[in-house]
C-alpha positions as a Python dict, from the first residue, in 0.01 Angstrom:
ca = {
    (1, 'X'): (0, 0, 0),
    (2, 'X'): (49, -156, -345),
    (3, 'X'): (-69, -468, -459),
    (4, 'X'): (196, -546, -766),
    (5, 'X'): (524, -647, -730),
    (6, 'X'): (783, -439, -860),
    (7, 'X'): (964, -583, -1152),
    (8, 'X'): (1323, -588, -957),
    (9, 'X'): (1206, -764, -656),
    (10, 'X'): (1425, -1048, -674),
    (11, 'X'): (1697, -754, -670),
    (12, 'X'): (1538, -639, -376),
    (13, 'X'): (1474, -1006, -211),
    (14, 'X'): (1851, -1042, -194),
    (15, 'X'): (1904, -769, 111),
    (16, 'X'): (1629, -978, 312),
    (17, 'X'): (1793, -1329, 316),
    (18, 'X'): (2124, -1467, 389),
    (19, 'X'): (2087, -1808, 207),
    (20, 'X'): (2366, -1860, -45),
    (21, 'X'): (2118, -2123, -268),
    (22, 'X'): (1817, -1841, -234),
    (23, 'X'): (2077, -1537, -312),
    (24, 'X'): (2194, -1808, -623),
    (25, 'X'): (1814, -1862, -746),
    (26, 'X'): (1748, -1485, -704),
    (27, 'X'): (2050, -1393, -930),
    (28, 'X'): (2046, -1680, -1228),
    (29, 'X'): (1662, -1801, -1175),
    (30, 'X'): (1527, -2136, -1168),
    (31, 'X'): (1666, -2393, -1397),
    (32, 'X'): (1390, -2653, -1273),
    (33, 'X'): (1044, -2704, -1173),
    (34, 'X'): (1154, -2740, -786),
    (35, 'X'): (1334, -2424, -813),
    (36, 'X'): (1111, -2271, -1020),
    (37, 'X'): (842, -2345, -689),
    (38, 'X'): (1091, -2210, -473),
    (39, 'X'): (1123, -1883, -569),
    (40, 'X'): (735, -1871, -616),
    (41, 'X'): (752, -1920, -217),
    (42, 'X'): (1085, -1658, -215),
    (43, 'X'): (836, -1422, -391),
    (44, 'X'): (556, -1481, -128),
    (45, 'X'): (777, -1414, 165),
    (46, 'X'): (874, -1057, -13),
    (47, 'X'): (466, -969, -83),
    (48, 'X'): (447, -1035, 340),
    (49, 'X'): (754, -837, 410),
    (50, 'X'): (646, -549, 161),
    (51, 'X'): (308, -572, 284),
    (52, 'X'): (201, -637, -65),
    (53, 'X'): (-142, -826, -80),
    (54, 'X'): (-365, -945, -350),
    (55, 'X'): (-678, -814, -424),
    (56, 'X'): (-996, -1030, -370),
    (57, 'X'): (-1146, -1218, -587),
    (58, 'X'): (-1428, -1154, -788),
    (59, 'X'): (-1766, -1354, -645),
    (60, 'X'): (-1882, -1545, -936),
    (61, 'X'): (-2038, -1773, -778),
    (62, 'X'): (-2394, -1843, -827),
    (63, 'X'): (-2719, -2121, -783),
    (64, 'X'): (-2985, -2271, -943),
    (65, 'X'): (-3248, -2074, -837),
    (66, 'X'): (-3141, -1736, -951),
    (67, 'X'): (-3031, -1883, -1324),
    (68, 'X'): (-3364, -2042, -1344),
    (69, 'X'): (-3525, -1751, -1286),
    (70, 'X'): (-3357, -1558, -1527),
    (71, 'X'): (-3429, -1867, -1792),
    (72, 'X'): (-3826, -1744, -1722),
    (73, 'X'): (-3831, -1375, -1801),
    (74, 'X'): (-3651, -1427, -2087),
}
């Protein structure tokens, strides 16, 4: 299993729905910021079909405690 999304994947989108105004924005793209969300959730429904998932994100999260600490040794 990968986790990028192939370059043609609208291409690939268009066998997977039978929407004429999806099949539309997966051919010419968005024109506006509505459509241009749209296909951001078109492109979300391919990553679950495809099994596609994205990685994790890195922990950067930290406290007080520990940065104060460091502060004193240095």
């Amino acid at each position: 299993m990968t986790s990028e999304v192939p370059d043609n994947w609208r291409e690939e989108m268009i066998d997977f729905t039978s929407d004429p105004s999806e099949i539309k924005l997966l051919r010419e793209g968005p024109t506006s910021w509505t459509q241009s969300v749209r296909l951001g959730i078109i492109k979300s429904r391919y990553k679950k079909i495809m099994g596609i998932k994205d990685p994790e994100p890195v922990d950067c999260q930290s406290n007080f405690k520990e940065w104060n600490e460091q502060t004193k040794s240095l």
